[in-house]
PDB file of N, CA, C and O in Angstrom, chain B, residues numbered from 101:
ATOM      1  N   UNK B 101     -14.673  55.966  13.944  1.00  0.00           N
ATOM      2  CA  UNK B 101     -13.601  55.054  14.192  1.00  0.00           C
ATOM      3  C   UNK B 101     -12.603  55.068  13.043  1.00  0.00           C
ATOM      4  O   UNK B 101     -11.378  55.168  13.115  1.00  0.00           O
ATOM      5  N   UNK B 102     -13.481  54.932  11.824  1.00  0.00           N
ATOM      6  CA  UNK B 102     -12.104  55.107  10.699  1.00  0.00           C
ATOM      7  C   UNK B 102     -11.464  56.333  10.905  1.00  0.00           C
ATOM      8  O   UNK B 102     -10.238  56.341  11.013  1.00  0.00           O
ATOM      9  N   UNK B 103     -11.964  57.138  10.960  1.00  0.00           N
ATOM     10  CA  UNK B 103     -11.389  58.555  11.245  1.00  0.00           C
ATOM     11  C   UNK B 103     -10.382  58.566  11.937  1.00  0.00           C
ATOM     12  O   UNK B 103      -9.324  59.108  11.616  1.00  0.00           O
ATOM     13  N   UNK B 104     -10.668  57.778  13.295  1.00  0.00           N
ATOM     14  CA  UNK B 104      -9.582  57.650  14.562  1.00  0.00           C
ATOM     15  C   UNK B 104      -8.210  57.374  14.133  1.00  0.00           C
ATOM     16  O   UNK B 104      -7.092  57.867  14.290  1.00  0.00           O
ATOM     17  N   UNK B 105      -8.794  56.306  13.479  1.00  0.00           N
ATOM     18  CA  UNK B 105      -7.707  55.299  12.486  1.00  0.00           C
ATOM     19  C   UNK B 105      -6.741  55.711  11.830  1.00  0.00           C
ATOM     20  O   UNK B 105      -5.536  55.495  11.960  1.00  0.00           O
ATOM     21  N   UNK B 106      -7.369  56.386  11.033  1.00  0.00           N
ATOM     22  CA  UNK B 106      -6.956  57.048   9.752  1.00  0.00           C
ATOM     23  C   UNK B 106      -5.334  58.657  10.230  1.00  0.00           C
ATOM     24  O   UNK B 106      -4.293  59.085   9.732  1.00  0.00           O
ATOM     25  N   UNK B 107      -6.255  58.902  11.500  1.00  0.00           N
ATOM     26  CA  UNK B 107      -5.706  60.546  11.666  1.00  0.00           C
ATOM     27  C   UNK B 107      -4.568  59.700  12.395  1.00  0.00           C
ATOM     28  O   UNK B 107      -3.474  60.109  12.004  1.00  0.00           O
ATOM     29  N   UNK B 108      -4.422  58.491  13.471  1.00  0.00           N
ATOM     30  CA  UNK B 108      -3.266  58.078  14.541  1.00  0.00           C
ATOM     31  C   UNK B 108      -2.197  57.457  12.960  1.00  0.00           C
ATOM     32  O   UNK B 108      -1.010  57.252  13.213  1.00  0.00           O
ATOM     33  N   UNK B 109      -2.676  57.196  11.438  1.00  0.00           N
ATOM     34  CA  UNK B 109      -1.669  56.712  11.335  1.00  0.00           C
ATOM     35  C   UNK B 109      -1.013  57.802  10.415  1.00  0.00           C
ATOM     36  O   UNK B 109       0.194  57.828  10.172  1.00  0.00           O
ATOM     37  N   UNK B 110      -1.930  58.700   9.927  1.00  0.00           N
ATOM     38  CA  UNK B 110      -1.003  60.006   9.417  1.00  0.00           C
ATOM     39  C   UNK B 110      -0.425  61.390  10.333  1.00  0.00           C
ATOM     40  O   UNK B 110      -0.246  62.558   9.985  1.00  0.00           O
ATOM     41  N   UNK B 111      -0.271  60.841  11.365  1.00  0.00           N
ATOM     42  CA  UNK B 111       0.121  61.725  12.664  1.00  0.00           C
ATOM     43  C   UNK B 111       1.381  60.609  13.018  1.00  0.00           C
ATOM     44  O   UNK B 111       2.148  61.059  13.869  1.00  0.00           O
ATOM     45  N   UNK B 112       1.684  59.434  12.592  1.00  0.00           N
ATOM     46  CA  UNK B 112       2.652  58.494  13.713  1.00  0.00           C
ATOM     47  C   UNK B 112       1.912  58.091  14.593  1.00  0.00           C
ATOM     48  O   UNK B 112       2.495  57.147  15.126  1.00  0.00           O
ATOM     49  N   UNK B 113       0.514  58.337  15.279  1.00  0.00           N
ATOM     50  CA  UNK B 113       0.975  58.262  16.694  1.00  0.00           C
ATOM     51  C   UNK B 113       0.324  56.865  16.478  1.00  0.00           C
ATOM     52  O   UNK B 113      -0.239  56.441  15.469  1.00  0.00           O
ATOM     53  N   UNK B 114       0.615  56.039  18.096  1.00  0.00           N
ATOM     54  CA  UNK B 114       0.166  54.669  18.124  1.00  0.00           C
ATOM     55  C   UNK B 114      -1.022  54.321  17.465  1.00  0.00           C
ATOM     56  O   UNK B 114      -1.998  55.017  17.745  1.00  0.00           O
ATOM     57  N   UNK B 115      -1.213  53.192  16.461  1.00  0.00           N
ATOM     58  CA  UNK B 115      -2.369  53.160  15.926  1.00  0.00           C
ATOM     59  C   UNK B 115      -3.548  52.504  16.706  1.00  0.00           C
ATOM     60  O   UNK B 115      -2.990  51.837  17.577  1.00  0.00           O
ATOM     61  N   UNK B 116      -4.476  52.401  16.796  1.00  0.00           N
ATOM     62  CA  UNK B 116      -5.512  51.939  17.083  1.00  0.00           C
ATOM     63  C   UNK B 116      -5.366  50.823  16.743  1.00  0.00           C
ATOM     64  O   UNK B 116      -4.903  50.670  15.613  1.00  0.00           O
ATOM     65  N   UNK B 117      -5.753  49.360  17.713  1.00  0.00           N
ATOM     66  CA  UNK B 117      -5.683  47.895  17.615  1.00  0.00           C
ATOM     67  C   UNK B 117      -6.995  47.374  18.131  1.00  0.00           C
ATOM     68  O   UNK B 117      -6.878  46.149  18.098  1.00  0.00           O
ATOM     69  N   UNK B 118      -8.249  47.701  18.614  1.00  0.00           N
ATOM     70  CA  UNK B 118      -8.898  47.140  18.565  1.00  0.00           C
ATOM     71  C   UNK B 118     -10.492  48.070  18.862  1.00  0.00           C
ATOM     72  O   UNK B 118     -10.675  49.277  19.021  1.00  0.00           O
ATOM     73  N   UNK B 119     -11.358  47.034  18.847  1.00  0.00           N
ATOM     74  CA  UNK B 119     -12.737  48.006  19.029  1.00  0.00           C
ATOM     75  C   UNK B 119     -13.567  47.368  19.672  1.00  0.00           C
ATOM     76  O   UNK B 119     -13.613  46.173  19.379  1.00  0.00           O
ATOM     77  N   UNK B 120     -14.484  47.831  20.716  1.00  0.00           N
ATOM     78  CA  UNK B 120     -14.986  46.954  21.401  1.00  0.00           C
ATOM     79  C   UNK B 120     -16.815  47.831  21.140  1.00  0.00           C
ATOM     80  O   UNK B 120     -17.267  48.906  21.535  1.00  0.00           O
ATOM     81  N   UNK B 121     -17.561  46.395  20.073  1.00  0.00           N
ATOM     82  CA  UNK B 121     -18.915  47.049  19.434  1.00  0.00           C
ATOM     83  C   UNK B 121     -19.783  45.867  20.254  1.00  0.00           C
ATOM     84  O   UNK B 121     -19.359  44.860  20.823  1.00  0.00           O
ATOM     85  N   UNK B 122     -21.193  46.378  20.097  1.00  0.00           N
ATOM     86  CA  UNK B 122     -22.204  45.796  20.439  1.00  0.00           C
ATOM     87  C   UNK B 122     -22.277  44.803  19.651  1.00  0.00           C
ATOM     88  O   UNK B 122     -22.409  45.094  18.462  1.00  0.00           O
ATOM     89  N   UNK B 123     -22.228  43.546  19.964  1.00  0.00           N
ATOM     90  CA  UNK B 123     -22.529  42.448  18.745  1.00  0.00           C
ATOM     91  C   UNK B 123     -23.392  41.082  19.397  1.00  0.00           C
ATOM     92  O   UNK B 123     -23.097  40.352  20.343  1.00  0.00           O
ATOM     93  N   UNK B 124     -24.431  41.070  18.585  1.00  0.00           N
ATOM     94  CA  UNK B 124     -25.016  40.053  19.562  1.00  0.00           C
ATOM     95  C   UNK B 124     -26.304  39.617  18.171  1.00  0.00           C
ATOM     96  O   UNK B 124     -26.446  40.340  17.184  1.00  0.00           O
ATOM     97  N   UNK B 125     -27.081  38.372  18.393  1.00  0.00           N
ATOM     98  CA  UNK B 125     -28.000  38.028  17.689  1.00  0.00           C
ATOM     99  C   UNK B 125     -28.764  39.171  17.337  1.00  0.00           C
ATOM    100  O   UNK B 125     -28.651  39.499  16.156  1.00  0.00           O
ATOM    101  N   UNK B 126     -29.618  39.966  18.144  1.00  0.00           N
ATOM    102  CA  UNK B 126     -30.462  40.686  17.556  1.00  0.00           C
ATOM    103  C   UNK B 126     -29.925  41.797  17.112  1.00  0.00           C
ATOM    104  O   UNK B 126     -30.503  42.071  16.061  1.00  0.00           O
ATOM    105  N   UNK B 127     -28.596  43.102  17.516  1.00  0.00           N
ATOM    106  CA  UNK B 127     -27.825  43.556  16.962  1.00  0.00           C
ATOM    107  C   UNK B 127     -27.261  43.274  15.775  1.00  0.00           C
ATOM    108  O   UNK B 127     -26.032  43.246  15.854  1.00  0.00           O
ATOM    109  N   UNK B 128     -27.770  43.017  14.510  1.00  0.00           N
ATOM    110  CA  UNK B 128     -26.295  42.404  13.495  1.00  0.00           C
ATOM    111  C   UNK B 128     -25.697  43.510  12.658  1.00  0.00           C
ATOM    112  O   UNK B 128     -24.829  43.230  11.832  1.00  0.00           O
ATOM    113  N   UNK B 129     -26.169  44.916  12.846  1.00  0.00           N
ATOM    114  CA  UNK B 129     -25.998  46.126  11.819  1.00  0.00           C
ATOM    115  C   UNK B 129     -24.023  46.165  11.874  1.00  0.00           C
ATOM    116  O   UNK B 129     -23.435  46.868  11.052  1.00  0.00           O
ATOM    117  N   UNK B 130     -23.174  45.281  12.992  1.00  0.00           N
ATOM    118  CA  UNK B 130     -22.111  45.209  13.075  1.00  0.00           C
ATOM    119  C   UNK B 130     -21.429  44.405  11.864  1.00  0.00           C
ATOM    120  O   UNK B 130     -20.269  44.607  11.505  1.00  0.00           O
ATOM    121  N   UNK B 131     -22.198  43.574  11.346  1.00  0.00           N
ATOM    122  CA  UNK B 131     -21.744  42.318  10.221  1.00  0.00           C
ATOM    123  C   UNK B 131     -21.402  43.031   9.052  1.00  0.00           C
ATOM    124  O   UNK B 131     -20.384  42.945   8.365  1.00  0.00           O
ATOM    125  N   UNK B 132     -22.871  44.085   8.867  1.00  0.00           N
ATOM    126  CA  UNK B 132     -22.620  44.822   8.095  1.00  0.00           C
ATOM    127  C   UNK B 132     -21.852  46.434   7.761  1.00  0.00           C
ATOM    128  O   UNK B 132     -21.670  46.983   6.675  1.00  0.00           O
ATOM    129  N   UNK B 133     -21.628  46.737   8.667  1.00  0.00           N
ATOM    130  CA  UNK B 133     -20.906  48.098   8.433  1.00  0.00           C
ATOM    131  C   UNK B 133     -19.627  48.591   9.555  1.00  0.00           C
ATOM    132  O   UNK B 133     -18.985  49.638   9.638  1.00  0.00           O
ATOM    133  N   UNK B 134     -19.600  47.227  10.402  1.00  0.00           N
ATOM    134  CA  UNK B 134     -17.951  47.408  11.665  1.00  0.00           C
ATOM    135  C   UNK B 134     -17.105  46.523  11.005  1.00  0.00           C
ATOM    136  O   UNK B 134     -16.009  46.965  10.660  1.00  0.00           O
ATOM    137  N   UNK B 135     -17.436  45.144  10.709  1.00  0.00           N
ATOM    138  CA  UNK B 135     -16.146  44.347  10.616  1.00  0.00           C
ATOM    139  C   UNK B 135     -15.439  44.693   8.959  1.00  0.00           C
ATOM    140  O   UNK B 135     -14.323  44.441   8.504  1.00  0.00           O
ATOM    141  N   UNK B 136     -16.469  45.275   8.441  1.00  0.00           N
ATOM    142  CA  UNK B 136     -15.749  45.682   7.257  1.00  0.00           C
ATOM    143  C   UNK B 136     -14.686  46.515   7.424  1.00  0.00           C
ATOM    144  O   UNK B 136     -13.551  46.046   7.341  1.00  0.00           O
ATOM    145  N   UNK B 137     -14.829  47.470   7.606  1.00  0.00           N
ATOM    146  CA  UNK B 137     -14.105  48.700   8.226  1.00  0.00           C
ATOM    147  C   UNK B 137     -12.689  48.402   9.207  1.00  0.00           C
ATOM    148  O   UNK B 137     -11.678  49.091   9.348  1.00  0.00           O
ATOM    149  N   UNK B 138     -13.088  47.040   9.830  1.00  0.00           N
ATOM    150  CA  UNK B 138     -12.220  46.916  11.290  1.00  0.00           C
ATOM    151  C   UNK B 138     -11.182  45.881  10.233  1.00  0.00           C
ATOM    152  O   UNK B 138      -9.955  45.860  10.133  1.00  0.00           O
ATOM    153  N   UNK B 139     -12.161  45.134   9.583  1.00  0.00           N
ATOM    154  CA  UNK B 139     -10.582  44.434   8.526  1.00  0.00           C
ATOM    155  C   UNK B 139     -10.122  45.480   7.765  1.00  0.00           C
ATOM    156  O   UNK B 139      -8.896  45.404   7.838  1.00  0.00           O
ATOM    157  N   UNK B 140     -10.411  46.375   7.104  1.00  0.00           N
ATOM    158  CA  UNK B 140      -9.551  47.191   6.317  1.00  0.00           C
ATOM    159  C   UNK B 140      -8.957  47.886   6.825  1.00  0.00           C
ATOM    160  O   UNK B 140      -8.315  48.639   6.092  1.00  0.00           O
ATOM    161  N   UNK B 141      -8.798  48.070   8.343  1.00  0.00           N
ATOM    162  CA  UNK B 141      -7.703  48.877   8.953  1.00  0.00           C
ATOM    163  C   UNK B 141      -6.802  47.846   9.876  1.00  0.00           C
ATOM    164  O   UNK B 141      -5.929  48.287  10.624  1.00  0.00           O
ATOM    165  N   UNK B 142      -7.136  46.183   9.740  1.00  0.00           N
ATOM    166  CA  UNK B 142      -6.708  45.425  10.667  1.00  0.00           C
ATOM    167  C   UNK B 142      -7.127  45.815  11.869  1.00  0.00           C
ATOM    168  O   UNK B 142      -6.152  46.288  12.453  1.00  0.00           O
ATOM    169  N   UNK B 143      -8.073  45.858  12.533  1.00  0.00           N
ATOM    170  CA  UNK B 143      -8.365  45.910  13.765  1.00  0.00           C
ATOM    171  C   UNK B 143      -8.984  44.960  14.169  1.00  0.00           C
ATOM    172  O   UNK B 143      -9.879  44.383  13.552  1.00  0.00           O
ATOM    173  N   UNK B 144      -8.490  44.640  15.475  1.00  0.00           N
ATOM    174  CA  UNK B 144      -9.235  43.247  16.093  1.00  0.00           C
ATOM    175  C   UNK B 144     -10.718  43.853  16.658  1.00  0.00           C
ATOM    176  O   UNK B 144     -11.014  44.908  17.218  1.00  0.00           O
ATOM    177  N   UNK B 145     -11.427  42.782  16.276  1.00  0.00           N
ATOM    178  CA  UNK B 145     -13.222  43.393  17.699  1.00  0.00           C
ATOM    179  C   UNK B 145     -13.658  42.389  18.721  1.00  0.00           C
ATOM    180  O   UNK B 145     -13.844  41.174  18.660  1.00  0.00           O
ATOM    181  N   UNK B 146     -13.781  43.449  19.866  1.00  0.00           N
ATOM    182  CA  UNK B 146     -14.312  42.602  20.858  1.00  0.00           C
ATOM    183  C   UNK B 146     -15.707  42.426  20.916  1.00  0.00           C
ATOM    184  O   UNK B 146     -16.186  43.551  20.776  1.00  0.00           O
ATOM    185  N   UNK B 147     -16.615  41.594  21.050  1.00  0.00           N
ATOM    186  CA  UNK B 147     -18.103  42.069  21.115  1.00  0.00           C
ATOM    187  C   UNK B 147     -18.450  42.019  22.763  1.00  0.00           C
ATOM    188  O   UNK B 147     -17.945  41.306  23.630  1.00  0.00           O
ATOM    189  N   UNK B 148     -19.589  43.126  22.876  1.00  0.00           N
ATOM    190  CA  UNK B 148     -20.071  42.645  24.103  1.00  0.00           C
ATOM    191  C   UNK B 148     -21.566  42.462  24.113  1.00  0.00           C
ATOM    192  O   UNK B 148     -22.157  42.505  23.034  1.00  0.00           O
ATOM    193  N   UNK B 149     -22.219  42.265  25.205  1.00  0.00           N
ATOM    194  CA  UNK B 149     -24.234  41.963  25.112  1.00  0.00           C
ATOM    195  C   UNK B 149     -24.088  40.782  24.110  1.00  0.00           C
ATOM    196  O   UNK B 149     -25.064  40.711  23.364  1.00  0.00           O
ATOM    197  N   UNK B 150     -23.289  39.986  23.924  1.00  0.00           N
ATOM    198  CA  UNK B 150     -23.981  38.926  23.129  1.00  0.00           C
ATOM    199  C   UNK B 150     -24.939  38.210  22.901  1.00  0.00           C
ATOM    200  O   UNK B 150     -25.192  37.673  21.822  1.00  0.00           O
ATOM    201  N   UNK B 151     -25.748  38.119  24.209  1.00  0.00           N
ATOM    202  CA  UNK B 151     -27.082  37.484  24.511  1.00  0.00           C
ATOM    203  C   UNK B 151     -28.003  38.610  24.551  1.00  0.00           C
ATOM    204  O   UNK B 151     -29.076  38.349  25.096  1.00  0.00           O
ATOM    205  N   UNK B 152     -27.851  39.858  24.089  1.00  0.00           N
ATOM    206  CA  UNK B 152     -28.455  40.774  24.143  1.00  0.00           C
ATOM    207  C   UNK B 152     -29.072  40.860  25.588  1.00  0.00           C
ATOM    208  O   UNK B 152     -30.183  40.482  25.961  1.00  0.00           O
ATOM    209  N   UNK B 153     -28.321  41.302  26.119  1.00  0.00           N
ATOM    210  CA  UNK B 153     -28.472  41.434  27.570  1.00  0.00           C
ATOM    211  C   UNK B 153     -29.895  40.463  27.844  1.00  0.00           C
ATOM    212  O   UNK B 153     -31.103  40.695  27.865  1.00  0.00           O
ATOM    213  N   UNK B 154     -29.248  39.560  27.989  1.00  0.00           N
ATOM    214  CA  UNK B 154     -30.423  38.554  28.504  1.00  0.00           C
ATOM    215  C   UNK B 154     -31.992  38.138  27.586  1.00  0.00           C
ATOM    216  O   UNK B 154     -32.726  37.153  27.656  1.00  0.00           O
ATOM    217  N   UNK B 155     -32.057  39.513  26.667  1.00  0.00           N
ATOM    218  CA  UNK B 155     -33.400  39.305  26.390  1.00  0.00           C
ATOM    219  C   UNK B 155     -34.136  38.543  25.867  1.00  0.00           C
ATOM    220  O   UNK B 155     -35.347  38.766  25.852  1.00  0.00           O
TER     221      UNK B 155
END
């Protein structure tokens, strides 16, 4: 994803605005190594499975 990031804004082309990661209670590896990343490029995140699919 940084990569993505990185190449749309030294190319011009439209940058990347958001990311849509797994984020949910038992998932948290996102706390630690997406939203960092997603603020230092300003990107908004969507989460989805929040209830971890039901489980």
């Amino acid at each position: 994803m940084a990569k993505a990031a990185k190449t749309a804004d030294l190319r011009g082309w439209v940058p990347i605005s958001a990311i849509e990661v797994e984020y949910s209670l038992l998932q948290r590896t996102t706390e630690r190594e997406i939203l960092p990343m997603a603020d230092a490029f300003g990107l908004g995140v969507l989460g989805y499975s929040t209830l971890a699919a039901a489980f």
